[in-house]
N, C-alpha and C positions, 0 to 999 in steps of 0.2 A: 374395248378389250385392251387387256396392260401386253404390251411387246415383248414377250420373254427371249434372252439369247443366252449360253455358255455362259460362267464367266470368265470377266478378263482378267488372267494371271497378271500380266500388271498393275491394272485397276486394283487386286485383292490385295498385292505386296504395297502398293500406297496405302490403305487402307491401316495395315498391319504395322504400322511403323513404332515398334517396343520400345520403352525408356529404357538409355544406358543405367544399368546397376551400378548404386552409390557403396562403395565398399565400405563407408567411416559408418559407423553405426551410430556415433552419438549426431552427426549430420542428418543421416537416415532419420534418427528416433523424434529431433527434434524438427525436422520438415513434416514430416506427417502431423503436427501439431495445428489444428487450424484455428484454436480457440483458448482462452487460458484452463478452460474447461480438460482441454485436451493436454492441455500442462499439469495439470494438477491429477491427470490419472497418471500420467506419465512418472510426477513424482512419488508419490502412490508406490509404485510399482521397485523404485530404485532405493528406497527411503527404509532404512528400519522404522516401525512402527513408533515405539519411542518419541523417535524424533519427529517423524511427521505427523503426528498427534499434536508434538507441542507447536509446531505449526497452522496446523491445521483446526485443532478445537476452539474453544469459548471456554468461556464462565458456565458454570451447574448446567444448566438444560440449553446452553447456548443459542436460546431464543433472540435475548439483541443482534448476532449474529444472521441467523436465519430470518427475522425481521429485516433487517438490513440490505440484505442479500431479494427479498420479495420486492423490498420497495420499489428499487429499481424495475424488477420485472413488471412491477404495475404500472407501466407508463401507456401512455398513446401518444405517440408523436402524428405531430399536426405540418404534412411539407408544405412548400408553395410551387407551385406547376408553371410551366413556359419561365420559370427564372433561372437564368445560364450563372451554371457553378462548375463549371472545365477544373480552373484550379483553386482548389482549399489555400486557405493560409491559414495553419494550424498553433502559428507561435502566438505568443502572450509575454505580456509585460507583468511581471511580478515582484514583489517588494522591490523594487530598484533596477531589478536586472530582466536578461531576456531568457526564455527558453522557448525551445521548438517548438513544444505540444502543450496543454492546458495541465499538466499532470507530469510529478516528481515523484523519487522511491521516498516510500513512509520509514520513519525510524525502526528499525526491528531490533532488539536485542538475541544476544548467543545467537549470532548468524552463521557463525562457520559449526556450530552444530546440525546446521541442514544440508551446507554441503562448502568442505572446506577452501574453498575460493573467496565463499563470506562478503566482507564487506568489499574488497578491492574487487570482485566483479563486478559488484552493484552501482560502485563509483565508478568504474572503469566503463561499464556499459551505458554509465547516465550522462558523462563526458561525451561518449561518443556522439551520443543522441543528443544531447546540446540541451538535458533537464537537468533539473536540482537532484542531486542526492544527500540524505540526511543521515546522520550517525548518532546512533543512539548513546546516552548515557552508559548503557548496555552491551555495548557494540563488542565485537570482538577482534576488531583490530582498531589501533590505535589513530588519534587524531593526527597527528603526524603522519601514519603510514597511508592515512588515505589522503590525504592534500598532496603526496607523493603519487599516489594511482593517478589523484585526477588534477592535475597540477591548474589545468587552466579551464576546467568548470566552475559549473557552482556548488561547492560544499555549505551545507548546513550543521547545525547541530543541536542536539534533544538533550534537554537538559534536566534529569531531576535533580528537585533540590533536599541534599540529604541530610540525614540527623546532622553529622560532623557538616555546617556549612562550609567549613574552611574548604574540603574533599570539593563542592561546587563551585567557589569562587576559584580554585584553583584551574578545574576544565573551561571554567570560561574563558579565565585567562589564556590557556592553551587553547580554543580554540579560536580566539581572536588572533593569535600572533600566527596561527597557521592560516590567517586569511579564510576563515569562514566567512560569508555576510550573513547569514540569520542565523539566530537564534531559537530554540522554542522547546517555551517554558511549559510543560507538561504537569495539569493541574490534577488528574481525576486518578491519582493511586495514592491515596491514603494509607490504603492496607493492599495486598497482591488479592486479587479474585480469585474463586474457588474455582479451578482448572478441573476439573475432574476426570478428563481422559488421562491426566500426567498421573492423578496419583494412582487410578486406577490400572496403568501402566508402571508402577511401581517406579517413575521416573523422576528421576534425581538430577541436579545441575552441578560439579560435573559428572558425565553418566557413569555408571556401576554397572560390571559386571553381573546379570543373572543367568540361571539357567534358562527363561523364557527368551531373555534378550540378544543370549549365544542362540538357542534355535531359530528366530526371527532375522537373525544375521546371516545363517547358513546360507540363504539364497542371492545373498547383497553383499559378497565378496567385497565388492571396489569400495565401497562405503569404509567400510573397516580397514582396511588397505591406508584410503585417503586419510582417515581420522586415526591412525596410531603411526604415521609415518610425516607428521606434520606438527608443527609446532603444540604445545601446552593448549587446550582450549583453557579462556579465564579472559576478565573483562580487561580489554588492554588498557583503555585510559584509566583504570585504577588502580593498576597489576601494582602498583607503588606506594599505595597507602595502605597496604597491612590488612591482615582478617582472610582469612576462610571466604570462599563463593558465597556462603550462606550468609556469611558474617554482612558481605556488602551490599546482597538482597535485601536481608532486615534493614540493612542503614538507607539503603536508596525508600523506603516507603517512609513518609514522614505523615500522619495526620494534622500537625501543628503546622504546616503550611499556611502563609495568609498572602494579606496584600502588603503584604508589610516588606516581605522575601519579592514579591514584584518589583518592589520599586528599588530596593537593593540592586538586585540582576540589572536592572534598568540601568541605574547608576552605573555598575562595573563594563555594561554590555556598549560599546561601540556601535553596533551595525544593527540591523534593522531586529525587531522582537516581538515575536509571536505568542498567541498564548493557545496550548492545543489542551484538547478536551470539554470544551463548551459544549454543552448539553440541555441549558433553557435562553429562554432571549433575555429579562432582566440582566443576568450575567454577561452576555454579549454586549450588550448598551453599556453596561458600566464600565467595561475594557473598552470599549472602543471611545468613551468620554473621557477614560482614563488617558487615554493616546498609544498603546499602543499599536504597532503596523501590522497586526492581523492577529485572525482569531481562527481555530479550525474547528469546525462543528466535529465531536465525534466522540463515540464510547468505545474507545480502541480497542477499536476490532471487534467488541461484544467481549474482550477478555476480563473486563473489570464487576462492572455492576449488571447483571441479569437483569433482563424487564426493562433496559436503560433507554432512553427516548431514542426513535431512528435518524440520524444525520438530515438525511436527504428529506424527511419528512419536514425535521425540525428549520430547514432552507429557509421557504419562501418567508416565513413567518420574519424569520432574523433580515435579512433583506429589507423587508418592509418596514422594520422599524429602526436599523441602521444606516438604512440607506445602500443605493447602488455602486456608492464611489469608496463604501467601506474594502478594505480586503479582508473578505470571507470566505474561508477556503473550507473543504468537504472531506472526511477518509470513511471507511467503513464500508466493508460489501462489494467495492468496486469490483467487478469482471469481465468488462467490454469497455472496448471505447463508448461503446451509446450511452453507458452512465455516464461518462463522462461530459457529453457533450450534453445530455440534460440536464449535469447540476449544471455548468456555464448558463446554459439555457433561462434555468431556477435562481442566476444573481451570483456563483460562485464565482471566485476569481482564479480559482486554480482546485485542482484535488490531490490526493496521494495517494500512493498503492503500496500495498503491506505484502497481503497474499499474495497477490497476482505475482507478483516480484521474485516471493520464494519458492513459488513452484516452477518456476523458470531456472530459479538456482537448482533448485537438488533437480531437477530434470534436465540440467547436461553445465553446470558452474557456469561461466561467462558469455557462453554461447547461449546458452538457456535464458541468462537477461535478455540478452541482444532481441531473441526470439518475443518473449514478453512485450519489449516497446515495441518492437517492430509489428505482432497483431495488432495493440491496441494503436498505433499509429494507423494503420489501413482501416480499422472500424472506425475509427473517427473518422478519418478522411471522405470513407465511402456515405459513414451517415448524414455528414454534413452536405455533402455532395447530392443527398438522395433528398434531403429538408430543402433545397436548394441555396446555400448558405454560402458564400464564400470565406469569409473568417467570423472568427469567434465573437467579432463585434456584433455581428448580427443576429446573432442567435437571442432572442427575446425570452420571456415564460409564454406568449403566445405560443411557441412550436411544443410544448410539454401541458399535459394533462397527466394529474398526479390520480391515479385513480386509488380506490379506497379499500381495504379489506376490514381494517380493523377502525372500531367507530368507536369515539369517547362515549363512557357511560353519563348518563347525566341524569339529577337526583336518585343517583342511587340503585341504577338499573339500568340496565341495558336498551340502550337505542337502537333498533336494526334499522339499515338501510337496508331497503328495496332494492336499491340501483346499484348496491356494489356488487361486484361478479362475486 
């Protein structure tokens, strides 16, 4: 028989011990965050539609995206038992230099359109954290104003190369003298991909007022607040070469791109040069025989070509035929640290995060990055921790199994696999 007594009013007020109430709401909003998952309703919710669309969507039926986004989910991680992993060591050696964690912010363009803090949070929060931050061609503050934010990080820079090359020789120049060390030459926009949330949102770069976009605002005060009480949105490092927004969107898309503008960039480029947008392995090999210091697997973001092959899929393959001592870096899809720790795992030498990044921005500006690396820093840590791994040396393709949904067709017809879930 169980001994029933009173209870003990002490026992209960132990028992009862309430958390102090956090008054800062944006503290509050972004503590309750326990996943980027959970950042991204967060900015959802703070975000005019508008804008978080143009964040947020793809290309037409934004399947490369949503593929991208599975891949990862289809993993099986494979740990090892009684192997003591107390402490992770989560830094990596990348093009020349160090960062803490296997993973840097991805180039975004019109960034203080999601939430006007923009670039100098992004760099400001990537310093902190001791990653790379990359500044888009696109960016919306200037090359200067962020080597100012992040004085003694690692600044990168994304570079399209445009109709007027002079307009590109020009940023590289500037961002060599601002002490960037990488570069990276962004191959796969030809022409701008069919966005179809933006137009279907009637949205325009810079935005315009509509009557949908005044009612959509009415609940997001502060947004509008920030963004009419803040400098000109417009591409800073071009704000000097003439032309309309639109004028310098047409100009950044170049089809007549070749290898020809590689080896230019080469020439003019100092410090280490990357080529992002790699999407088959021939192309990887020929950059990487060509010499280039890295390559980044990725259909950015799913924004560009629909149906475009998946990063993480396209890994092992490029690995195997470049070799493990290539630097082969991953973007697309990322939203845990566990992706991350399985492309290292798959042969990657580093990745980057686009979304993850700007759902941390519009869900609370600097603090919201901070929040960002700071989950995907604890998922990687705990993952690796749980594979039994102590640094990212060790992490094999043994501990990842890529499992399958989508099977290549062959002669002509569809092959089912049995075995994929």
């Amino acid at each position: 028989m169980v001994t029933r007594q009173l209870p003990n009013p002490a026992e209960l007020f132990e028992l009862m011990r309430f958390k102090k109430p956090d008054l800062n709401g944006k503290r509050r909003r972004l503590d309750s965050a326990l996943t980027i998952a959970d950042l991204q309703r967060i900015a959802k919710r703070r975000t005019p539609k508008a804008a978080f669309d143009y964040t947020d969507g793809a290309a037409e039926g934004e399947l490369s995206l949503d593929r991208a986004r599975r891949a990862f989910e289809d993993i099986e991680f494979h740990p090892d038992i009684l192997k003591p992993a107390a402490h992770v060591d989560t830094s990596t050696e990348i093009l020349g230099g160090q960062s803490s964690m296997p993973f840097g912010i991805a180039p975004t363009g019109f960034t203080r359109l999601m939430q006007t803090e923009g670039e100098i949070a992004g760099a400001g929060a990537a310093g902190a954290a001791g990653i790379p931050f990359t500044l888009s061609t696109l960016g919306t503050t200037s090359i200067e104003d962020v080597r100012a934010a992040n004085p003694d990080g690692r600044n990168w820079f994304q570079l399209y190369v445009m109709r007027d090359r002079e307009i590109s020789y020009g940023l590289v120049e500037r961002a060599a003298a601002a002490g960037f060390d990488t570069l990276m030459f962004t191959v796969d926009t030809p022409i701008a991909g069919a966005r179809l949330r933006d137009k279907r949102n009637g949205f325009s770069i810079p935005p315009q007022l509509s009557l949908s976009t005044v009612i959509n605002a009415i609940p997001r005060p502060w947004w509008w607040v920030d963004f009419l009480t803040t400098p000109k949105l417009e591409f800073a490092s071009l704000s000097s070469t003439g032309g309309t927004v639109g004028d310098l969107l047409n100009a950044a898309m170049d089809p007549t791109i070749s290898y020809e503008d590689l080896e230019v960039i080469r020439e003019l480029w100092p410090g280490k040069l990357v080529v992002k947008g790699v999407q088959n392995v021939p192309d990887a090999v020929q950059l990487i025989d060509r010499g280039v210091d890295g390559i980044v697997l990725s259909n950015h973001g799913g924004r560009q070509l629909d149906r475009a092959p998946v990063p993480f899929h396209l890994l092992p393959q490029v690995v195997r035929e470049v070799g493990r001592d290539a630097t082969v870096m991953i973007d697309t899809g990322i939203m845990n640290g566990a992706d991350i720790v399985a492309s290292v795992a798959l042969g990657a030498k580093f990745t980057l995060i686009g979304r993850a990044y700007l759902y941390g921005l519009m869900a609370g500006g600097r603090a919201g990055v901070d929040r960002t690396i700071a989950i995907l820093r604890s998922e990687i840590e705990r993952t690796m921790t749980l594979l039994g791994v102590s640094s990212l040396e060790e992490l094999e393709p043994r501990h990842v199994t890529q499992l399958q949904r989508l099977v290549p067709v062959a002669g002509g017809s569809p092959q089912l696999d049995p075995t994929a879930p």
